[in-house]
C-alpha positions as CSV (number, residue, x, y, z in Angstrom):
1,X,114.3,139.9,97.5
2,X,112.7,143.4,95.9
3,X,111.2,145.6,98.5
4,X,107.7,144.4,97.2
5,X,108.4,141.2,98.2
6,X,110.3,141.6,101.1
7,X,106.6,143.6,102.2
8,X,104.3,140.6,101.4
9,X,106.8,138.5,103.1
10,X,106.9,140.5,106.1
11,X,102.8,141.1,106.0
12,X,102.0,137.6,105.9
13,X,104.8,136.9,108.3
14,X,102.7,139.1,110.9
15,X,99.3,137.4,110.0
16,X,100.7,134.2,110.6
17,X,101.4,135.3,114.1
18,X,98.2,137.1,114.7
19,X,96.0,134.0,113.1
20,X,97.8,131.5,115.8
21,X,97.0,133.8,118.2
22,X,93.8,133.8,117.1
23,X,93.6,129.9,116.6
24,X,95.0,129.3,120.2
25,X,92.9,131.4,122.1
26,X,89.6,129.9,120.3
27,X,90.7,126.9,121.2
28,X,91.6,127.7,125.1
29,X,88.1,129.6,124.9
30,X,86.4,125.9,123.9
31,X,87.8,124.4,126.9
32,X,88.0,127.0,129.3
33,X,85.5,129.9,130.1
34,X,87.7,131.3,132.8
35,X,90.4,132.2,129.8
36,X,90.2,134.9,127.6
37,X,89.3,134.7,124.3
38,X,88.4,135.9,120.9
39,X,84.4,134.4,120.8
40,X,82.6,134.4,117.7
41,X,79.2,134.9,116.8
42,X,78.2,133.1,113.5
43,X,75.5,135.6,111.9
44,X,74.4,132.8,109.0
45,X,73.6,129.3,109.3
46,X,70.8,127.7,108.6
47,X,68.3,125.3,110.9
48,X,66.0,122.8,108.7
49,X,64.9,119.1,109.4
50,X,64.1,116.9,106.3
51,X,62.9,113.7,108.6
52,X,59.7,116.0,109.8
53,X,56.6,114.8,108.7
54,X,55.9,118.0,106.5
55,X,59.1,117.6,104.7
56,X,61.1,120.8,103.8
57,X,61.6,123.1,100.8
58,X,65.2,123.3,100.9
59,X,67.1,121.4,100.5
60,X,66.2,119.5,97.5
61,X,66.6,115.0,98.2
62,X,68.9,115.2,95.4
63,X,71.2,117.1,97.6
64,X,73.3,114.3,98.8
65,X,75.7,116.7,101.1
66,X,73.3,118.8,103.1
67,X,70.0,116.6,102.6
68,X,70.4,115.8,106.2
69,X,68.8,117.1,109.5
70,X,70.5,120.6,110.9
71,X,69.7,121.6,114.0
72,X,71.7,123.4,116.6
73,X,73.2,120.0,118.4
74,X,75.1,119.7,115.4
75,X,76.0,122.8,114.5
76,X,77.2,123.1,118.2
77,X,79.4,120.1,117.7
78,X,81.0,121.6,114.6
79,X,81.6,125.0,115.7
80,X,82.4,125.4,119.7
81,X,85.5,123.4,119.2
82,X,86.6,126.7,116.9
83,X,85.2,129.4,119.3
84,X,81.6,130.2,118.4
85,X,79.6,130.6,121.3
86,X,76.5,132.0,119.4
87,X,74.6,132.1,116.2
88,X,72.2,133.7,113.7
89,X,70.0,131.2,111.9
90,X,68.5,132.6,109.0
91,X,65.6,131.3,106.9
92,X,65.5,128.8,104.4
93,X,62.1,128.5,103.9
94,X,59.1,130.3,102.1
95,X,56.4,128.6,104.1
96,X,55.2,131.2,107.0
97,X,54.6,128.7,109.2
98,X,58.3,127.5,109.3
99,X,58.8,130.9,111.3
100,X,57.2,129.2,114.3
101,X,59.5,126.3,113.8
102,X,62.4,127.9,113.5
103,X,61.5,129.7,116.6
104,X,60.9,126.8,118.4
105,X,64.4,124.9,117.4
106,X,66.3,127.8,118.1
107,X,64.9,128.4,121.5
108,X,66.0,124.4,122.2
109,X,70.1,125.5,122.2
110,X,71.5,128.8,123.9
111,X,73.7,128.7,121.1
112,X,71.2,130.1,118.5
113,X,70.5,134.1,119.7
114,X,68.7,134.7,116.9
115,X,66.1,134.3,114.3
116,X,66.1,135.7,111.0
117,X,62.9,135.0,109.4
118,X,60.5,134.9,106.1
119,X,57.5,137.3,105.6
120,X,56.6,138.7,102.2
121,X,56.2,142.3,102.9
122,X,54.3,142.6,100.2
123,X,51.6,140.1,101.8
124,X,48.2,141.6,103.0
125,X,48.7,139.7,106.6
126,X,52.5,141.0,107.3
127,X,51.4,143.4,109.9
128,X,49.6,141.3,111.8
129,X,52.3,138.5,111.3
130,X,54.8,140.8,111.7
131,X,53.6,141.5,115.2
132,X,53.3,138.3,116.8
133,X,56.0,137.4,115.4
134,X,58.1,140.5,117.0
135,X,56.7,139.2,120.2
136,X,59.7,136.3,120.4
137,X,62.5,138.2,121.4
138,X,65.1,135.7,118.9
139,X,62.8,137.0,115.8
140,X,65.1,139.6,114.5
141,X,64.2,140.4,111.3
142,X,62.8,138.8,107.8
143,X,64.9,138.1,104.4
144,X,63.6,138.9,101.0
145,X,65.4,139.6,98.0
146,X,66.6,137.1,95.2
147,X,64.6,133.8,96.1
148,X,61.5,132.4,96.6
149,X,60.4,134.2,93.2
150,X,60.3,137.6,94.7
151,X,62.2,140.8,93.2
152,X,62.8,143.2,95.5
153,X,63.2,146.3,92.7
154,X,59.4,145.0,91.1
155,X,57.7,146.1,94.7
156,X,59.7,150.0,95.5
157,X,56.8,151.6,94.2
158,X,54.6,149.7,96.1
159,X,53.2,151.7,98.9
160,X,52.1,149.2,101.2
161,X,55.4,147.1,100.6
162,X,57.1,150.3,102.1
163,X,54.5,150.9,104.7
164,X,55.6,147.5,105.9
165,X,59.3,147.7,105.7
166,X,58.7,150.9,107.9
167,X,56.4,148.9,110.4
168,X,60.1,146.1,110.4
169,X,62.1,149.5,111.2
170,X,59.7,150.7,113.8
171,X,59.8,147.4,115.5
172,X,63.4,147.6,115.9
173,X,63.5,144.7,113.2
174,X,66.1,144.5,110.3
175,X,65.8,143.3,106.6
176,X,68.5,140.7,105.0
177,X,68.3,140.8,101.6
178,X,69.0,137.6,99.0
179,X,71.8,136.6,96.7
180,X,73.0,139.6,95.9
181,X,73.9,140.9,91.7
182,X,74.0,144.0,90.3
183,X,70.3,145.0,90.3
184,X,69.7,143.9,93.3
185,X,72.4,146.4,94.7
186,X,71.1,149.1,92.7
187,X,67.3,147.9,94.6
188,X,69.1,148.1,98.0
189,X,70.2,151.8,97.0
190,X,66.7,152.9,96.0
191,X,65.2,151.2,99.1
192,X,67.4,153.1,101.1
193,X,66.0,156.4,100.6
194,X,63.0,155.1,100.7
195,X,63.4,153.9,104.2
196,X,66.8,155.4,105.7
197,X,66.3,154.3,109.2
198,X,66.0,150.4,108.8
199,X,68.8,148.4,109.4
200,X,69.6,146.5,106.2
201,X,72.5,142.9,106.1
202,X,74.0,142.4,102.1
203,X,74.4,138.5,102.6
204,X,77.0,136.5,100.6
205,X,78.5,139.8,98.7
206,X,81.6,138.1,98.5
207,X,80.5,135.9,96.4
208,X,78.7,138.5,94.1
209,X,80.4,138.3,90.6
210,X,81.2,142.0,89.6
211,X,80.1,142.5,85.7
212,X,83.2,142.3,83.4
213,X,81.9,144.9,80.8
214,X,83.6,148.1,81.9
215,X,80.3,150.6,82.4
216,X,78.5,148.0,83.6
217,X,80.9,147.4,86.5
218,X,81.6,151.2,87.2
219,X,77.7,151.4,87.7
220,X,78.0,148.3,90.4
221,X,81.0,149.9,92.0
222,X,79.5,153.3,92.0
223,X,76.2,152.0,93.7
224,X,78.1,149.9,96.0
225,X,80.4,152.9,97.0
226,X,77.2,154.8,98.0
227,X,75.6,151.9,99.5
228,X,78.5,152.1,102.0
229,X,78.0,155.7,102.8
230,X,74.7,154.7,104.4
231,X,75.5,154.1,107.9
232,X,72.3,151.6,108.4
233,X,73.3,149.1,105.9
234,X,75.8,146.2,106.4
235,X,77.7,143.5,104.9
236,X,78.4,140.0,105.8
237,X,81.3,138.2,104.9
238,X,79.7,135.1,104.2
239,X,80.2,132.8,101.1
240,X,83.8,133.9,100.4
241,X,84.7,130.0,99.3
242,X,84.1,129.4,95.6
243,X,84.0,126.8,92.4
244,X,86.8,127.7,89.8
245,X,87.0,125.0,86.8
246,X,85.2,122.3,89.5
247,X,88.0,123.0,92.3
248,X,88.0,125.5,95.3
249,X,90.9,127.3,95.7
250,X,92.5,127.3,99.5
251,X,94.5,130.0,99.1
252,X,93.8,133.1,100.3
253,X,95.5,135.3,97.9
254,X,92.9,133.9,95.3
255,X,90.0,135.8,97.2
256,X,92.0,138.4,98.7
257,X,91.6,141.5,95.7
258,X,87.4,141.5,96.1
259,X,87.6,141.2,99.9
260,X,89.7,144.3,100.0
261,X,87.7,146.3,97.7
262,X,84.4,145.3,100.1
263,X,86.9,146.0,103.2
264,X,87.8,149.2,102.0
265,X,84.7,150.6,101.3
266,X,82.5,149.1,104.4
267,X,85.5,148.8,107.2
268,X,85.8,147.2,110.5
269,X,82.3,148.6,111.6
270,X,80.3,147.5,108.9
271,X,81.1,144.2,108.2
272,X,80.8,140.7,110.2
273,X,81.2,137.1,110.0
274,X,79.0,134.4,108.5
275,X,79.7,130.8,107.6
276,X,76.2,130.0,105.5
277,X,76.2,126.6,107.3
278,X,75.6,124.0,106.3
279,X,74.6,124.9,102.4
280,X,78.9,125.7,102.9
281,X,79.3,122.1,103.1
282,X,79.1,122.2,99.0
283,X,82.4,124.3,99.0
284,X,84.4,122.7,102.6
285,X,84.0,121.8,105.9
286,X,82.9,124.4,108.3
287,X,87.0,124.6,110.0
288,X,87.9,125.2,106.4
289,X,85.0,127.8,105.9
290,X,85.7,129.9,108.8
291,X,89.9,129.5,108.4
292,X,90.2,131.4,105.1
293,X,88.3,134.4,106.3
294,X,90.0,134.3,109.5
295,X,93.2,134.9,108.3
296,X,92.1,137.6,106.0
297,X,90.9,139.6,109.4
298,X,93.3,138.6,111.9
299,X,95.4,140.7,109.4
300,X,93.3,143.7,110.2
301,X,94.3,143.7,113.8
302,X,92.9,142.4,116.8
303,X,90.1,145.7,117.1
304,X,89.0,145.0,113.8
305,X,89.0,141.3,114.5
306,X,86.7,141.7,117.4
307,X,84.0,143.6,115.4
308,X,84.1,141.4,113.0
309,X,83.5,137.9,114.2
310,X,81.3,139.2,117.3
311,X,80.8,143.1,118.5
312,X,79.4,144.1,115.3
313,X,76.7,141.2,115.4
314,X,75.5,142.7,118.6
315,X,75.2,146.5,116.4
316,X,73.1,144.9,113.8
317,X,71.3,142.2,115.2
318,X,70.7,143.4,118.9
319,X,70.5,140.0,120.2
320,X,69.6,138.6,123.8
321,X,72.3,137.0,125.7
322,X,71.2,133.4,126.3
323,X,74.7,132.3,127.8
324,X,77.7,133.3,129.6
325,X,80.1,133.1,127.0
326,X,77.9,135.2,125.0
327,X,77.5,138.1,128.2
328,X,81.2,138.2,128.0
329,X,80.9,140.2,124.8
330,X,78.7,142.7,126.4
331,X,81.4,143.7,129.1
């Protein structure tokens, strides 16, 4: 064995260890509260019910694997078994209404802490919906970005736009943006300098598909290496699972080369978990979902571990405790 291998041997040797450890004590935690226990906080799934009289916007009938009511009781069933004792559902909806109702389901479950909703900043009514909304203390925050036919770069020189994304900051609100690609990156930059202080979550950047032409991607790497130097934005390591020639790869190694390069330039504080439940159901079960990027953590050691799949939730989110699994995570 060359001393290259004998080092991956011995490195994934040592994560094997660290990921039972991991497995075991989630598992002791799910049938135990007395025990300790490595809890995690799920920062993206999403609540919707297609049976409701109003019908939804997403998912789409045609969508034979998630075309199916989601609400916390389910999700619950799914995930406690693997350790999650809290989550972050974030919208899937354009319709400003569906903020109420995803208020109202969350606040059925202890299990949801938060709310991540959908207000167009650029809307004339966003301040006054922005402050009854703020008045629920699981709203944290609204999405915008890459969906619902809104561009975040088209609306940076838009003075009210900003005047609004300041009123989210001042409110102690945060902004997730959207399917993240190059220009949106390079939009997240800009929008940092024009508001520094609000807190900002990069959904799904692990799935993000650098550019192959060479400046190109120097110009995504550059922006995302200055991104990182702006201690008010995060990432969440959501989406990591993906298609190659209609087949999903399970091994680690396959994903491992982009994870590092967003490890090593956002680190341990920066960064936290997210399954993108249930639209993950396209890619594999939910045990599946959250297996691949636990092992790529537990490798980080048990500090980093922690901040990932729960402490750094609490940084970024500032959620309520609605249960005593989730106060243990404030001692």
């Amino acid at each position: 064995m060359t001393n290259l291998g004998r080092r991956a041997f011995l490195t994934r040797s040592a994560c094997f260890a660290l990921l039972h450890g991991a497995r075991r004590l989630a598992s002791t935690y799910a049938s135990d509260l007395s025990a300790p226990a490595l809890p995690i906080i799920d920062a993206h799934i999403h609540l919707f019910d297609p049976t409701r009289a109003a019908g939804v916007p997403w998912p789409d009938p045609s969508d034979t694997v998630v075309y199916q009511p989601a609400l916390p009781p389910r999700y619950k069933r799914l995930a406690a078994p693997l350790g999650v004792v809290g989550a972050v559902a974030v919208e899937c909806s354009p319709w400003v209404e569906d903020n109420d109702w995803q208020l109202h389901a969350a606040a059925s479950d202890p299990i949801i802490v938060g709310v991540i909703g959908n207000l167009d900043p650029a809307a004339p009514d966003f301040p006054r919906q922005l402050e009854r909304l703020a008045a629920n203390p699981l709203f944290r925050g609204i999405r915008d970005g890459n969906l619902w036919g809104r561009s975040l770069g088209s609306q940076l020189n838009n003075r009210g736009f900003i005047a609004n994304l300041k009123r989210l900051s001042a409110s102690g609100l945060l902004l997730e943006s959207a399917n993240p690609n190059p220009l949106l990156i390079a939009d997240i930059l800009k929008l940092t300098d024009s508001v520094p202080e609000m807190r900002i979550v990069i959904d799904h950047l692990p799935q993000a598909v650098p550019p192959t032409e060479p400046a190109a991607r120097k110009a995504y790497e550059r922006n995302l290496q200055e991104i990182s130097q702006r201690s008010n934005v995060y990432v969440k390591g959501s989406e990591v699972l993906r298609r190659v020639d209609g087949k999903v790869p399970a091994d680690l190694d396959f994903y491992r080369p982009w994870l590092d390069e967003i490890w090593d330039m956002f680190g341990e504080d920066r960064l936290l978990y997210g399954s993108d439940w249930p639209n993950s159901d396209h890619l594999a079960p939910y045990a599946d979902t959250l297996d691949i990027i636990r092992q790529y953590v537990t490798c980080k050691g048990s500090r980093a571990t922690e901040k990932f799949f729960s402490k750094n939730s609490i940084v970024v989110y500032r959620w309520h405790q609605r249960s005593a699994a989730q106060r243990r995570l404030y001692g």
